[in-house]
Backbone as XML, in Angstrom:
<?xml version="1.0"?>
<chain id="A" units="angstrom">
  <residue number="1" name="UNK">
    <atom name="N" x="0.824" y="-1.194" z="0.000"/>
    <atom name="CA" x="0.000" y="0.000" z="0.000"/>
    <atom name="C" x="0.871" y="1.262" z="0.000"/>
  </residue>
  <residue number="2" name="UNK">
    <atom name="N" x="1.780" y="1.035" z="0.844"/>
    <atom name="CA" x="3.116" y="2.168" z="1.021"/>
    <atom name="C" x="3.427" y="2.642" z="-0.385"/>
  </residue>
  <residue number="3" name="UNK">
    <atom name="N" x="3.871" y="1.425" z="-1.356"/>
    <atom name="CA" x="4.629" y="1.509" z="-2.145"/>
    <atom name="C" x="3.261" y="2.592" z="-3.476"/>
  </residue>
  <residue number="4" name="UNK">
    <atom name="N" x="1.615" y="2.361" z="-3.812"/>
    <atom name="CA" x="1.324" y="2.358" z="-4.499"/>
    <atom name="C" x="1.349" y="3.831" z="-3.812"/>
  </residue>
  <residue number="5" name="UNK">
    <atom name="N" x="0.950" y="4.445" z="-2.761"/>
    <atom name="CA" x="0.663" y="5.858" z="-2.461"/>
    <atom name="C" x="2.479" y="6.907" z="-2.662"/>
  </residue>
  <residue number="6" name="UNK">
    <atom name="N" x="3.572" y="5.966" z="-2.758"/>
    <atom name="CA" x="4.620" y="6.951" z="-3.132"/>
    <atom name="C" x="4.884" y="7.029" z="-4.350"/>
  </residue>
  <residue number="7" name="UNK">
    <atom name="N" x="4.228" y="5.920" z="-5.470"/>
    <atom name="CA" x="4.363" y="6.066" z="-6.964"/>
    <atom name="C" x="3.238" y="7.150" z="-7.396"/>
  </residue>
  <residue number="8" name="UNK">
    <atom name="N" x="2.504" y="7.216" z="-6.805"/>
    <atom name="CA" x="1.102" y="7.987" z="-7.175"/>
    <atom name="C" x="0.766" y="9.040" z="-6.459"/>
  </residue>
  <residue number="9" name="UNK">
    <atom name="N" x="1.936" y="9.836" z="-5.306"/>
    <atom name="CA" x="1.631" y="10.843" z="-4.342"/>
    <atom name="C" x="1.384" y="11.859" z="-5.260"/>
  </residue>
  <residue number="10" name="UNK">
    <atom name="N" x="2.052" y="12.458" z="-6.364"/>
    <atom name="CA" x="1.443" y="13.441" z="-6.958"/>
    <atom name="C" x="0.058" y="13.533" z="-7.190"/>
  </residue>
  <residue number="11" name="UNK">
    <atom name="N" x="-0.452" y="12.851" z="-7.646"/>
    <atom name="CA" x="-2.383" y="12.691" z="-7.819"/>
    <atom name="C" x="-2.538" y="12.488" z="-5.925"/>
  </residue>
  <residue number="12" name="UNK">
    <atom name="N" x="-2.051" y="11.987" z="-5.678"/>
    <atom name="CA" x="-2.576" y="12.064" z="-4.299"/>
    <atom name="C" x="-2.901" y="13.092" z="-3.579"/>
  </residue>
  <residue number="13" name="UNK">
    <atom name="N" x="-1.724" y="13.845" z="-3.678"/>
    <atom name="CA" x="-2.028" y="15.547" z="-3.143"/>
    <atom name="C" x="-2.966" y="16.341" z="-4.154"/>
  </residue>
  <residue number="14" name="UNK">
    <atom name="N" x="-3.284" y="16.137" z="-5.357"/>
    <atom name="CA" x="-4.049" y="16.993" z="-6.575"/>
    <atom name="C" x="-5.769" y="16.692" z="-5.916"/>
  </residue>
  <residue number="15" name="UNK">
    <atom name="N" x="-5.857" y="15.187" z="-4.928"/>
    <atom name="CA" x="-7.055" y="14.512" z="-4.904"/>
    <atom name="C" x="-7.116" y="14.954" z="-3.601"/>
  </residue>
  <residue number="16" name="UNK">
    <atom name="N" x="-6.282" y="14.620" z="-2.756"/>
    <atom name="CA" x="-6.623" y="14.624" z="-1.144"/>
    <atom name="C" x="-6.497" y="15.739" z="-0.720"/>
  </residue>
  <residue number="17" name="UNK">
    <atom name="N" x="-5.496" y="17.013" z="-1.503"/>
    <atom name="CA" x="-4.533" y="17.957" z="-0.777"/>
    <atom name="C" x="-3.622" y="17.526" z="-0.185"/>
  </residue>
  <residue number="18" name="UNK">
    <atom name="N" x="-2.864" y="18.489" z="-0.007"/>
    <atom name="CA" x="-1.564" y="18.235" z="1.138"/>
    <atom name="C" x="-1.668" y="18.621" z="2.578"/>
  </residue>
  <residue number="19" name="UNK">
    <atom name="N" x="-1.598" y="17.762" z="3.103"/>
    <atom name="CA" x="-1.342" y="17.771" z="4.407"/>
    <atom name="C" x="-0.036" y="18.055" z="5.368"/>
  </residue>
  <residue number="20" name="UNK">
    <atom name="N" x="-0.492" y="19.478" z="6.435"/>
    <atom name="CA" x="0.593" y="19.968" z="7.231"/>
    <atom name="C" x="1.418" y="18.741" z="8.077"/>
  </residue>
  <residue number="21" name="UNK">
    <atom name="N" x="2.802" y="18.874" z="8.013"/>
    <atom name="CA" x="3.621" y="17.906" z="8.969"/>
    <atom name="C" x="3.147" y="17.951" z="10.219"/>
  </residue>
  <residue number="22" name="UNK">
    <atom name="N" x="2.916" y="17.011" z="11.606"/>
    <atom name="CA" x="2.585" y="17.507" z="12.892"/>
    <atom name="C" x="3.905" y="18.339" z="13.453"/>
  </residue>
  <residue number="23" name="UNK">
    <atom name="N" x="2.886" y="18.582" z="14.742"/>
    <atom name="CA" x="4.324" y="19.060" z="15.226"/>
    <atom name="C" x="5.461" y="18.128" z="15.955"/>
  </residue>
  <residue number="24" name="UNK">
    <atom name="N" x="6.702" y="18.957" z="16.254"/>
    <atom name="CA" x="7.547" y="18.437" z="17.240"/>
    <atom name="C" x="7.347" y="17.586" z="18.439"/>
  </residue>
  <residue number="25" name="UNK">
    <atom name="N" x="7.880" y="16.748" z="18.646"/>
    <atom name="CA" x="7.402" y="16.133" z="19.913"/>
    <atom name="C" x="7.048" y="16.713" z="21.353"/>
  </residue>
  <residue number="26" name="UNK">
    <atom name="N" x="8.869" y="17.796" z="21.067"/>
    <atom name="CA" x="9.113" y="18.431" z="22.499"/>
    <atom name="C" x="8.125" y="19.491" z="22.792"/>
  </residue>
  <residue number="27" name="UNK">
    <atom name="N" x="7.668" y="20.094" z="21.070"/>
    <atom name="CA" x="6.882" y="21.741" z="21.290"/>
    <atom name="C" x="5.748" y="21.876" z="21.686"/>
  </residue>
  <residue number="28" name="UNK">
    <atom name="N" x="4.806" y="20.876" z="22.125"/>
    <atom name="CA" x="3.660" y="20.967" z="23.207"/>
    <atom name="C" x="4.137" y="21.558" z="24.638"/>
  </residue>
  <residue number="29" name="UNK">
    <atom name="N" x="5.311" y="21.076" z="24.775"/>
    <atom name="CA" x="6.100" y="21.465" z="26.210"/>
    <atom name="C" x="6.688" y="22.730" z="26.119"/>
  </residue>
  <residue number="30" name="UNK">
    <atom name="N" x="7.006" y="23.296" z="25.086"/>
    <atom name="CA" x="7.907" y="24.554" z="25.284"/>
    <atom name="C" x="6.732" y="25.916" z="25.424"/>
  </residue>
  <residue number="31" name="UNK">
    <atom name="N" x="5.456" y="25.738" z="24.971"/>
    <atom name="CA" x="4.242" y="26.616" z="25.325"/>
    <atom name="C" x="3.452" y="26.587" z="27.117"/>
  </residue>
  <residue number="32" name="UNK">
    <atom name="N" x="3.694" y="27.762" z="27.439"/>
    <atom name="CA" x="3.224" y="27.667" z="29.325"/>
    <atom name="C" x="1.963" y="26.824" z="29.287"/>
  </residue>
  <residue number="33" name="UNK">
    <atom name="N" x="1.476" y="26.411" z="30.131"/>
    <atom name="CA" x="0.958" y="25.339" z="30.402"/>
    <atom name="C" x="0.110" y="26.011" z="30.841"/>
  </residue>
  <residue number="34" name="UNK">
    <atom name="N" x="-1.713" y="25.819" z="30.693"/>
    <atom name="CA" x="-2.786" y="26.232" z="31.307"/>
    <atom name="C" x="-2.358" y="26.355" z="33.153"/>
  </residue>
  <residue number="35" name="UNK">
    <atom name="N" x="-3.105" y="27.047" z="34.135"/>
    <atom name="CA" x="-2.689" y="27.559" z="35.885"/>
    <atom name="C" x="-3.668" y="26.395" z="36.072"/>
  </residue>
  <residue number="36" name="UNK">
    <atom name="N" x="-3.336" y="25.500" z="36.945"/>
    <atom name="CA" x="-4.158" y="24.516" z="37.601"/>
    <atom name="C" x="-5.068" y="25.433" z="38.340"/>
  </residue>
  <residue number="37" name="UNK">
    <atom name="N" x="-6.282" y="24.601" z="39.008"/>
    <atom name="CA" x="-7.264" y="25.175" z="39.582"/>
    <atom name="C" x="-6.895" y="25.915" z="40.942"/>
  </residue>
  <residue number="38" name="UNK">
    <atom name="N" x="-7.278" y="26.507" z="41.685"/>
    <atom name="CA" x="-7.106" y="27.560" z="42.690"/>
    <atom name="C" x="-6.921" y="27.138" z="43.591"/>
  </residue>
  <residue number="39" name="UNK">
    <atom name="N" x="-8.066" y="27.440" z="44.847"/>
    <atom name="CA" x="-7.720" y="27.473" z="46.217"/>
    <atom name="C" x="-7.493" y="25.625" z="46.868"/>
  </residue>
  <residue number="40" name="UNK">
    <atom name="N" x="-7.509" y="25.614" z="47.819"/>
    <atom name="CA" x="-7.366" y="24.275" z="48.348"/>
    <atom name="C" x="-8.645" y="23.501" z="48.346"/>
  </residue>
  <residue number="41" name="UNK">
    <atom name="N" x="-8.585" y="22.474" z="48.433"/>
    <atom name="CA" x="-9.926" y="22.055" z="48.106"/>
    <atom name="C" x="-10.821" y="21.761" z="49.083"/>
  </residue>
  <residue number="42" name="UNK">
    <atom name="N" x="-12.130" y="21.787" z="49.667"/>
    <atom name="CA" x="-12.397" y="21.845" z="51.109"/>
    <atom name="C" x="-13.632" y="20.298" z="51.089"/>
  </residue>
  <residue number="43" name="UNK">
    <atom name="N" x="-13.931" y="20.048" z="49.851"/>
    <atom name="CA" x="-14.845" y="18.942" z="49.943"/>
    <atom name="C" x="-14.662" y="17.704" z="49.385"/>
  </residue>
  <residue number="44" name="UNK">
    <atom name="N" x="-14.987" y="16.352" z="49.413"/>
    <atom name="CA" x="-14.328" y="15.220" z="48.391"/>
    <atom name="C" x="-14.808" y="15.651" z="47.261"/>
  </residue>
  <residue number="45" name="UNK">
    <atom name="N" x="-13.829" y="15.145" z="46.463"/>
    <atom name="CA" x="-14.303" y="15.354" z="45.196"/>
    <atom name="C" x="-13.590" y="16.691" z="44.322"/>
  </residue>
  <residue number="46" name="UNK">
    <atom name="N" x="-12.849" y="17.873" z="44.761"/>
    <atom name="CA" x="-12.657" y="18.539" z="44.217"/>
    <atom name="C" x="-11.111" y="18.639" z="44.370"/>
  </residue>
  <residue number="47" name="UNK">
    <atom name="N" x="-10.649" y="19.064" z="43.611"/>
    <atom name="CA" x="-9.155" y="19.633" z="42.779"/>
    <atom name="C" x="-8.612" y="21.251" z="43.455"/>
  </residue>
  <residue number="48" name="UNK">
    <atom name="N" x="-7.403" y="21.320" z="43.810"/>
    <atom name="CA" x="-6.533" y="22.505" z="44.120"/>
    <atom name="C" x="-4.858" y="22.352" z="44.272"/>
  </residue>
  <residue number="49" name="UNK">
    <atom name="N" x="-4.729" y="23.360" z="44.450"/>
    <atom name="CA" x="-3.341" y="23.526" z="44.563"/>
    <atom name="C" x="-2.615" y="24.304" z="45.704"/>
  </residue>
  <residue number="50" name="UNK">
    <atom name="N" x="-1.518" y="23.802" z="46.019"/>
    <atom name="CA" x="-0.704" y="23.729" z="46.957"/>
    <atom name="C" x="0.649" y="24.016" z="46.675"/>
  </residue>
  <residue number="51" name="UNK">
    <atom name="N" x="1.376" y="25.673" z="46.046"/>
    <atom name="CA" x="2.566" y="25.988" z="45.471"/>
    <atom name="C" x="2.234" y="25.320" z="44.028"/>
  </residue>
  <residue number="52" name="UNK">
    <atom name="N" x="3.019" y="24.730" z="43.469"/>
    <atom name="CA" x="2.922" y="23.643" z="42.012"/>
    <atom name="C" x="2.506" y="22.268" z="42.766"/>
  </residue>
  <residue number="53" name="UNK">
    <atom name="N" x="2.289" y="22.040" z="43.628"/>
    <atom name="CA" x="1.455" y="20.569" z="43.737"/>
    <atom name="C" x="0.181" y="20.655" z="43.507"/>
  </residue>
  <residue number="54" name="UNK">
    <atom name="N" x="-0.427" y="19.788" z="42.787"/>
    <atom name="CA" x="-2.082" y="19.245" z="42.892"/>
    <atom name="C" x="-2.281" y="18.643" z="44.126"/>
  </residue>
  <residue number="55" name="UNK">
    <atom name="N" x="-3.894" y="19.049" z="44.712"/>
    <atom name="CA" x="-4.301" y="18.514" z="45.573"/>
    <atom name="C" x="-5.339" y="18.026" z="45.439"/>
  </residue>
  <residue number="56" name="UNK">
    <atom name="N" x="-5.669" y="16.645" z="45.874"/>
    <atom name="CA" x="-7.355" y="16.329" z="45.353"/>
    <atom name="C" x="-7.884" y="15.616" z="46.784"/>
  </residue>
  <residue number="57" name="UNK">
    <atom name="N" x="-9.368" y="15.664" z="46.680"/>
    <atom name="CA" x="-9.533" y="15.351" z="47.804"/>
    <atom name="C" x="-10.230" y="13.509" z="47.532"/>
  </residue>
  <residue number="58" name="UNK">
    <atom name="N" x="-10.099" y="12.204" z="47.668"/>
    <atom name="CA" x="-11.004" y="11.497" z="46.809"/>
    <atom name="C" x="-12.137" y="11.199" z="47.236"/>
  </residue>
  <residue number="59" name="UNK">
    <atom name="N" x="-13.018" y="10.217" z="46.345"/>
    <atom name="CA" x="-14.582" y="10.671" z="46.889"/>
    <atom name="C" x="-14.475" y="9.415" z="47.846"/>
  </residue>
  <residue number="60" name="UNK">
    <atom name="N" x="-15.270" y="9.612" z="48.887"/>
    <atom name="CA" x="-15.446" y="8.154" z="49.582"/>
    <atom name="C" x="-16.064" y="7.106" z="48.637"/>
  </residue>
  <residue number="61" name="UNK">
    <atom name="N" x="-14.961" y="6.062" z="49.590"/>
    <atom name="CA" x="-15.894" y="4.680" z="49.217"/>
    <atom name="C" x="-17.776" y="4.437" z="49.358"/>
  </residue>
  <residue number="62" name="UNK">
    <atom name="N" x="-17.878" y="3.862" z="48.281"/>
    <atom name="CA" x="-19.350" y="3.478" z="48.630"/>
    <atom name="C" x="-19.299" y="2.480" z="49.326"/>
  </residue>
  <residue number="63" name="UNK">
    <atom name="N" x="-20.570" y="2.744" z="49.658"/>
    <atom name="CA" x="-21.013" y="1.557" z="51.399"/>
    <atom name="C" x="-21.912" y="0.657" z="50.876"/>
  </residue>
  <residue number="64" name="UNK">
    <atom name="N" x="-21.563" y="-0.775" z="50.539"/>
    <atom name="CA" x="-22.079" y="-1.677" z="50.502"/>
    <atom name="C" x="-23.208" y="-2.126" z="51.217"/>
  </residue>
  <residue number="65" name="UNK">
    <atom name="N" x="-24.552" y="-1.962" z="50.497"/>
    <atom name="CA" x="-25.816" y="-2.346" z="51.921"/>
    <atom name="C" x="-26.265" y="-3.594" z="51.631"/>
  </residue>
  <residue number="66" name="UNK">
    <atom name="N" x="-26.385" y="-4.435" z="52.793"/>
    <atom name="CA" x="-27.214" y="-5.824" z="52.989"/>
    <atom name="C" x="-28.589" y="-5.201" z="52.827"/>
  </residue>
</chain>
């Protein structure tokens, strides 16, 4: 299949267009990074931060009823 789409890439791009290269591996990382969520978290279930640490709180176990 390789071989028939590099004998025939010219019509390929005339048919499909050309398609942009992705990016870099590293360059997702070199753009600042969305601010994690805010204050500390005070209930289960919710997300905060602590300097650059995440803090989460988890939800309790469910209670198995007879």
């Amino acid at each position: 299949m390789l071989d028939l789409i590099f004998r025939h890439r010219a019509r390929m791009q005339a048919v499909y267009g050309r398609v942009d290269a992705p990016s870099l591996a590293g360059e997702r990382f070199s753009k600042p990074q969305p601010c994690p969520p805010g204050a500390l978290p005070k209930r289960p279930g919710q997300i905060g931060t602590r300097g650059k640490a995440v803090v989460a709180i988890p939800m309790p176990k469910r209670v198995r009823k007879r």
